[in-house]
N, C-alpha and C positions, 0 to 999 in steps of 0.2 A: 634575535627574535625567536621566539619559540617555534617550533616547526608544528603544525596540525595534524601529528600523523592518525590515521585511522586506517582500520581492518572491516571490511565489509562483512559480516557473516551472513547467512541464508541470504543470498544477495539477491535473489531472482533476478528481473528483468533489468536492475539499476535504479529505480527509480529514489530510492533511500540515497543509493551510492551519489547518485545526478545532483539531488539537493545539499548534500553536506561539501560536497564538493565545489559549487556553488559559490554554500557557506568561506571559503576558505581551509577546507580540508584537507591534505597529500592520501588521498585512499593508495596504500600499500601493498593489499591484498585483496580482491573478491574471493569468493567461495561459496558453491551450492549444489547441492546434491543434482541439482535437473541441470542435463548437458545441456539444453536447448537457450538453457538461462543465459549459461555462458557462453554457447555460441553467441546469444544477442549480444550481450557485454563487449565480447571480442568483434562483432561485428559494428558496433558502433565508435568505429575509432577516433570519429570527428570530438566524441565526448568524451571519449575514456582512454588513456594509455595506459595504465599501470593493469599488471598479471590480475587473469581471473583464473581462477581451476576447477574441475569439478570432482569435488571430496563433501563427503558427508561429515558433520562436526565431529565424529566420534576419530574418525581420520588426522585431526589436526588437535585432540588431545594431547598426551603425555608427551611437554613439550617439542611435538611435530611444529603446531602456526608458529612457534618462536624460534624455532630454526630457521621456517622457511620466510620469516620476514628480516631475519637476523636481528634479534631482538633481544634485551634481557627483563625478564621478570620487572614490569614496573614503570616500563621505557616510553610503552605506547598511551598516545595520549587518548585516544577514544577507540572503543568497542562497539559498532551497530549491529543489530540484526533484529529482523523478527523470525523467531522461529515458529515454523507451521502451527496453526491453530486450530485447523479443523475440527478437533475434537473439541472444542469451545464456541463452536458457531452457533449462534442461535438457530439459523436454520437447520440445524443438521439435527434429526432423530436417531434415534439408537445410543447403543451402551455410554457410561460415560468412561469408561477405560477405553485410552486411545492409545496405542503407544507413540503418535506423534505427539503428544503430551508429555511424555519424557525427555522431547528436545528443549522444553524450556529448561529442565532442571542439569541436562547437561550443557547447554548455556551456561547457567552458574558456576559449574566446573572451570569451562574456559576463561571467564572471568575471575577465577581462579588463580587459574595458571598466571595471566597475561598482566591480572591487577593493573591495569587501565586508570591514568589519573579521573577519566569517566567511563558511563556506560551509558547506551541508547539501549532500550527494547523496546519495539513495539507489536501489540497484540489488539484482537478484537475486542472486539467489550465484551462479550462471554467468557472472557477469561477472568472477569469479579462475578462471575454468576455461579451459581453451583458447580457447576463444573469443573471450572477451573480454579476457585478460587482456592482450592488446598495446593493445588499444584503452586500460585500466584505468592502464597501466603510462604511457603516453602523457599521459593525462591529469593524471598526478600529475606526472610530470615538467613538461610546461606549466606550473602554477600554481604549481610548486616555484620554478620560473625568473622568474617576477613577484615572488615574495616571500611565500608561501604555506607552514605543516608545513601536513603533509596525516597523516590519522589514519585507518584501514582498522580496521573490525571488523564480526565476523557477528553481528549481533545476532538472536536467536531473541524473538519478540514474547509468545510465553507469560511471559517472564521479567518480563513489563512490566505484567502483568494483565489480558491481552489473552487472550482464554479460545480461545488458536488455535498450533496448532504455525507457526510462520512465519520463513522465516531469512533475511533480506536483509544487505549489507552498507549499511554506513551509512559516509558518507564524509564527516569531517570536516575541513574546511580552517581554519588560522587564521592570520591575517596575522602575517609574523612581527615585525609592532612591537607585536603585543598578547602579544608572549611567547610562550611553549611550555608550556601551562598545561592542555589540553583533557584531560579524563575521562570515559571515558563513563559513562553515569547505572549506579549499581549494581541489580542486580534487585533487584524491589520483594518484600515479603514473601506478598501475597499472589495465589493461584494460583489463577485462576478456570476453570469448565469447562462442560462445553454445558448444562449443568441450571443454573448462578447464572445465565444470560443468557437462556437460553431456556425452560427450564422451566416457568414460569409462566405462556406464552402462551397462550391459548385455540384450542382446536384452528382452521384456517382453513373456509369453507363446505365442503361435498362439492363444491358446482357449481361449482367454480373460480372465485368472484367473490372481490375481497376483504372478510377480517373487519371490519365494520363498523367496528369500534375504532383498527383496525390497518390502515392501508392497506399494500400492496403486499406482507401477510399474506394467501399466498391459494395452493391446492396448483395444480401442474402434473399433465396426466393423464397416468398413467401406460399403458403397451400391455397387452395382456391377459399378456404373455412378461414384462413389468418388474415387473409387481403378483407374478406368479408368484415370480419373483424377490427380490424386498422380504421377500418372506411367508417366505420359505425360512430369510432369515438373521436373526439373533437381536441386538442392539445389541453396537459393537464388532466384529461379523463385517466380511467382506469376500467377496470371488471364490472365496477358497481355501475357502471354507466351500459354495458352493455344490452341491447336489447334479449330477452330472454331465450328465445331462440338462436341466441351464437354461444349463448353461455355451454362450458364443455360439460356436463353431467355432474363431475365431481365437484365442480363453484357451481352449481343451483343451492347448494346451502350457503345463508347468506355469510359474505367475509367477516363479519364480525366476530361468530364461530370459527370460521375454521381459519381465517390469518389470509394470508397470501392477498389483499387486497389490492397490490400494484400489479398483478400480471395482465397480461394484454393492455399495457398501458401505452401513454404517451408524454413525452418528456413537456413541462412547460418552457415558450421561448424564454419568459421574464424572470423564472425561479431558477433556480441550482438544478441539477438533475439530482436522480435520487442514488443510492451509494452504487457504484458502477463494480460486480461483481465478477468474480472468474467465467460467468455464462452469460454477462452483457448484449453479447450477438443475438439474442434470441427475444424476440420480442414476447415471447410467451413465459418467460421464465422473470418479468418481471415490468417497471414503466421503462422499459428499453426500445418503444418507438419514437423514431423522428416526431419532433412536433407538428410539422404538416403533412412530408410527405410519407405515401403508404408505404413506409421500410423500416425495419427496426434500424438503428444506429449500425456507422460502418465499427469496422477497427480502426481507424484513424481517428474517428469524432469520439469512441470511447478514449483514446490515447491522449488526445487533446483535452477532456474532460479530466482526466486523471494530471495533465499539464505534463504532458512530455513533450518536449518540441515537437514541430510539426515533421521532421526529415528523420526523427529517432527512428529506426529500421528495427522489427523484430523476426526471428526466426522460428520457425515452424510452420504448422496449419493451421488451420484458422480457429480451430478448438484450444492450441497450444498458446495462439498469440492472444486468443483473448482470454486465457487462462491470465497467461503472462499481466497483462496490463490490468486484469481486476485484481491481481495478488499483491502489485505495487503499492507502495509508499509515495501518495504523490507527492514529484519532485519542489514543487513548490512550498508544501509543508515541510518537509523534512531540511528543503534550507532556511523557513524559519526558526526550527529546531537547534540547526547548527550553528546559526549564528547565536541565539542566547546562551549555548553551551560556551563558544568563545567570549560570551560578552563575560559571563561569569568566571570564566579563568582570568578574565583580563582584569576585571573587578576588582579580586583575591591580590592579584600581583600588583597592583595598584594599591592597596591599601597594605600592604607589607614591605611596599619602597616609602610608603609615607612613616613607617612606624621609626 
């Protein structure tokens, strides 16, 4: 039987690695430039045995990752990674030259080298927006010109039962001697929402330690102006709902203009939450409060929103772990992902034992 092997690239916290693995994967190698990533990786050995390192892509170029996996040119069967995309965020103002933008196109490089029967990328959705999309456009072209279809779609992670609105593109490559065969996974039947994930939590202390049961279950204090704030709006509210006197100076113009209409919000029990970001902790930086109680969300219930198990352990502080967990790939999505990449290798081999 064919072995699944796969190389994690820009691994962060695992959560890509968690779902293809899942899938039926052997991940071979992680790798990521932030140590704190792979301490998590190497700290979570209930999920992960195999080597994680911390190198920057350009480190595991001019066949370095195929040494270090013992590999030759062609051997491995899949390639993950999303490489940082900052410079493609919607939210993000300023220049559009980013040089984290650069990492997708050496990406193409390593895909290069490793020529992978496939390839995963996944990016924001500003990376088909002006921004990125010469960078995007670039890319596909590279691995077109090796021997590469390349496959573009927005995949929204609600669809996957990932209890969270979240739209990345998902980029699939496949060699083209394994055919033209790729699908992406159809949405799953069930729709999960912040009450099937979190609901059942037990409230975290008052004094900001964590819930004995639950680590990294534990509230952030709020100001005496945020608690005002929380208290005002009612589950499912947002900005627009606040009374005009909590509004901070700069949202008195109304959101329609100037954007930002979910901060100081509050998550609905019965909806999805809304895309859980690198700054999820902070109930002013988006609908990142609890639906009833007056606290923004812990790092556990963002983690559990994101679908990492509830015992997955992350390292750092609390700006680093919930960096960590908004930068993820949730695990659940990305083993839907994995499996229709096997189903279509399985497909190909199937119809070439028939021939």
């Amino acid at each position: 039987m064919m072995k699944y092997t796969c190389i994690d690239s820009f691994c962060g916290a695992g959560g890509l690695g968690l779902g293809l693995q899942r899938a039926g994967f052997d991940i071979l190698l992680s790798f990521d430039i932030d140590q704190l990533c792979i301490d998590t990786i190497n700290q979570n050995q209930k999920y992960f045995n195999h080597p994680a390192v911390t190198a920057d892509i350009a480190d595991m170029l001019n066949g370095e990752l195929l040494k270090r996996c013992n590999l030759k040119r062609g051997e491995l069967f899949l390639l993950a990674g999303g490489p940082p995309c900052q410079g493609f965020s919607v939210q993000r103002r300023g220049s559009d030259t980013d040089s984290r933008n650069e990492l997708v196109l050496l990406y193409g490089r390593l895909i290069d080298e490793l020529y992978p029967k496939y390839f995963v990328m996944e990016n924001v959705s500003g990376i088909a927006g002006k921004r990125g999309k010469t960078i995007l456009q670039q890319l596909i072209e590279d691995v077109e010109g090796i021997g590469y279809h390349v496959h573009v779609e927005l995949l929204d992670a609600q669809d996957f039962g990932v209890p969270q609105r979240r739209k990345r593109y998902i980029i699939i490559g496949e060699r083209t001697d394994m055919g033209n065969h790729y699908k992406y996974p159809s949405p799953t039947d069930e729709r999960r929402t912040v009450r099937d994930v979190i609901g059942n939590l037990p409230e975290p202390p008052q004094n900001g330690t964590d819930h004995p049961e639950f680590p990294f279950h534990r509230r952030d204090r709020l100001s005496e102006r945020n608690l005002q704030r929380i208290r005002a709006i009612k589950e499912g509210q947002g900005r627009d709902d606040l009374p005009e006197e909590l509004l901070a100076e700069c949202h008195k113009i109304d959101s329609s203009v100037i954007g930002f209409r979910s901060v100081y919000g509050r998550m609905a029990w019965d909806d999805v939450a809304p895309t859980i970001t690198a700054r999820f902790d902070s109930f002013t930086r988006g609908k990142f409060g609890h639906p009833t109680q007056d606290r923004s969300i812990s790092l556990r219930e963002g983690a559990l929103l994101q679908t990492f198990p509830v015992d997955f352990e992350f390292v750092g502080n609390k700006v680093d772990v919930a960096r960590q967990i908004g930068n993820a790939v949730p695990p659940m999505m990305a083993e839907q992902i994995g499996k229709s990449i096997i189903e279509c290798y399985e497909k190909k081999v199937g119809e070439d034992n028939a021939v």
